[in-house]
N, C-alpha and C positions, 0 to 999 in steps of 0.2 A: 618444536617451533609452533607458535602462535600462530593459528589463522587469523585472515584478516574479511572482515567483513563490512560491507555499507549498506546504507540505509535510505532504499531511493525513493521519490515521489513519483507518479507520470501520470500521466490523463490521457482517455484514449481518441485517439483522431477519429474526425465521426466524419470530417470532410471525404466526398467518397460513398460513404454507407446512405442509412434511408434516415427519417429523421423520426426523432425517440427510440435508436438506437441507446439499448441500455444491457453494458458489461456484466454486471453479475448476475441479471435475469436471464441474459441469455446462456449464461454460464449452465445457472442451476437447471434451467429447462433442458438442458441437453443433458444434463448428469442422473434429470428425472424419465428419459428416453430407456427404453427397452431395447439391448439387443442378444440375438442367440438366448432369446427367452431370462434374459433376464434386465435387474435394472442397475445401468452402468455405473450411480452413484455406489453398488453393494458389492461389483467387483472389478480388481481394480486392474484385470487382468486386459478388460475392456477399453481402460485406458489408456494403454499402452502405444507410443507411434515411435515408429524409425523413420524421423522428421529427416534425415539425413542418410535413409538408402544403403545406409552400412551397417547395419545391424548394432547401431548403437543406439538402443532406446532414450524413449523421453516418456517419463510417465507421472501423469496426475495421479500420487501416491495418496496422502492424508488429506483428507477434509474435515473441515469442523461439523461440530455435529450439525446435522441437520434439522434439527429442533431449533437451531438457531438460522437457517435460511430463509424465514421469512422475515428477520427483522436487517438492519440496516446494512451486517458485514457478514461477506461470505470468506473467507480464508482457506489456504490447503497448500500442498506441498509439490515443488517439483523436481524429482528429481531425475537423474543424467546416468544411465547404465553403459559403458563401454564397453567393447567386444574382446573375448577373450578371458582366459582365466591364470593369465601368468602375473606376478606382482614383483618387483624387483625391491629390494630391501636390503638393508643391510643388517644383520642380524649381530654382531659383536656391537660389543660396551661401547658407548661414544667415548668413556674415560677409559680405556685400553690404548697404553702405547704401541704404537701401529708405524710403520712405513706408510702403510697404504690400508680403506679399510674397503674389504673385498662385499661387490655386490653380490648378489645370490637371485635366483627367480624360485619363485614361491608360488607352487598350483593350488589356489583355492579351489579348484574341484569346476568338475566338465559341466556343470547344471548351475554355477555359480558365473557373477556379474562384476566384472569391478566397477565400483562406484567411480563417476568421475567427479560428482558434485551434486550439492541442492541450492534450491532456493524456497525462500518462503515470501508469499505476498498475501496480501487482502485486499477484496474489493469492495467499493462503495460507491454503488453507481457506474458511472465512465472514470471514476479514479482509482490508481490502482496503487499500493504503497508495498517495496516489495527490501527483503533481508536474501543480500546474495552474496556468495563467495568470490573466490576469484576464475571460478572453471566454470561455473552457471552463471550469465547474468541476462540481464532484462530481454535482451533481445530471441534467447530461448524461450523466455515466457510468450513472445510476439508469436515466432513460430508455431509453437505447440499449440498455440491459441485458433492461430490460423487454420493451420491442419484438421484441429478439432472440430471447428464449426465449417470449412470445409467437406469435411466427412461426412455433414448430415445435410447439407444443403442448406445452411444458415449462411453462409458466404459464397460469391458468385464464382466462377474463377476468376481468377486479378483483382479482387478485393481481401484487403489482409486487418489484420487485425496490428495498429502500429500503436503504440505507448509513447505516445510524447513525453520529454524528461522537462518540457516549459512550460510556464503556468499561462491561464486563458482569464480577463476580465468576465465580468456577467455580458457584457455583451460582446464578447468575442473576440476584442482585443488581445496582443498575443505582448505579453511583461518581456520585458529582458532578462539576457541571461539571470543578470544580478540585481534583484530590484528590491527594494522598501515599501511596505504596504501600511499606511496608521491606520487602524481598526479605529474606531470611536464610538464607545458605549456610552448608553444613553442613564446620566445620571443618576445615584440612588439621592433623594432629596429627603431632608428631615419633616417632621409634622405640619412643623408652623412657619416653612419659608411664604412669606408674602409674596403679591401677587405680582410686584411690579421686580422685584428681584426675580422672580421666578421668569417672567419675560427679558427682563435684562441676561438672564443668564442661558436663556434662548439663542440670543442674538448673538453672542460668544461663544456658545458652540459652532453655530453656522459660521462663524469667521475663524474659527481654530480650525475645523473640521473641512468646511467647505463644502460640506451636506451636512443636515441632519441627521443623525440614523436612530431608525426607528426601532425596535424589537428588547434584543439585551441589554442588559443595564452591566454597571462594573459589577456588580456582586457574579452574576451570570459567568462571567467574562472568567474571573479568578475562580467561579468553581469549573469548569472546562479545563482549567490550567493548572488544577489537580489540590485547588485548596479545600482545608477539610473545613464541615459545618461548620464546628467550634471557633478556626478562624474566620470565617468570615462573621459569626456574629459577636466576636469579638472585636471585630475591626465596625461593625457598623453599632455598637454598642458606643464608640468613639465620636459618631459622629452627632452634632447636635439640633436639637428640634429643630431649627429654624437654618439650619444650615446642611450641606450637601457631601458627596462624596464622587469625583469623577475622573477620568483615568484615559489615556491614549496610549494605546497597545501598536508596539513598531513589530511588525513581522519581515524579518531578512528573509529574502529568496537566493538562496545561492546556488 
């Protein structure tokens, strides 16, 4: 049987904490901490929390390298040890004709863990994008998160660490569940568009768009969204001296 997996977005609630509060610094700073003389990014025995008092651990198992933590995304693994070492199975053919097909328990061994699940997320910033099953999800990552930075006196008590699953405008507005965003890139123009189209096509933007935006252009836009060089100087090889190329990007939030 197939597992089934999704693919979640969340942002972390900073209403609460202190302000420049920031998710994966304080991640890494705490993975760059020494304890029991050593440093807890290098064992991962360190990471270890029975977030739940039952001796079924929660452990920050992989990390990406860290040669890559001072650049944008920090990523790693979490997963979910359950207590005990019995496993129930059924051990006969699924294509054997059978009345009934008989369960069995299966000792993987008295030092051994049953897995109950993982997840995988990356951070960026205060946003967190995370690949979970159906026995781990997001709200494990909140916990373990919390416990963690609990542990070292990076969180008060009654301060947690929560993973909003709704998106936030730039200034703070909270989107709906299911919202539409148009992106508006700021045109690639050819050589010789003149100067009075060039301002007529100013003032069309501001009425399509409803702001100007300033930064990316379409070409920008399509290489993010995973077009290769080739295509895109193929497609701006199309467009002519004197004329333009420009693009309204609908993003679905669901």
């Amino acid at each position: 049987m197939s597992q089934k997996f999704t693919i979640q977005y969340r942002q972390l609630k900073t209403e609460g904490l202190w302000d420049g509060v920031d998710l994966k610094a304080m991640l890494i700073d705490v993975l760059g901490r020494q304890r029991r003389g050593q440093v807890v990014a290098d064992n991962a025995k360190l990471r270890i929390i029975d977030i739940d008092q039952d001796q079924s651990f929660v452990i920050l198992n992989k990390l990406s390298d860290p040669e890559t933590w001072g650049g944008p995304v920090f990523a790693g693994q979490i997963i979910h040890l359950q207590e005990g070492s019995d496993v129930h199975a059924v051990m006969q053919s699924l294509e054997e004709d059978t009345a009934e097909f008989v369960l069995q328990s299966l000792n993987v061994g008295e030092q051994a863990r049953v897995l109950k699940g993982a997840l995988y997320f990356a951070v960026v910033g205060n946003h967190v994008g995370m690949i979970e099953g159906q026995q781990v999800r997001g709200r494990t990552l909140e916990r373990y998160l919390t416990a963690l930075f609990q542990g070292v006196e990076e969180l008060d008590p009654g301060q947690a660490i929560i993973l909003n699953g709704s998106f936030t405008t730039g200034d703070g507005k909270e989107l709906s569940e299911s919202s539409e965003l148009i992106v508006s890139a700021v045109p690639n123009r050819g050589a010789n568009v003149p100067a009075g189209v060039e301002r007529a096509a100013q003032v069309i933007e501001r009425e399509a768009a409803r702001a100007r935006e300033e930064g990316a252009t379409v070409f920008d836009v399509l290489r993010t969204l995973g077009w290769g060089q080739e295509a895109i100087e193929s497609l701006r090889a199309e467009v002519p001296d004197d004329g333009w190329i420009e693009g309204f990007f609908r993003v679905f939030i669901k």
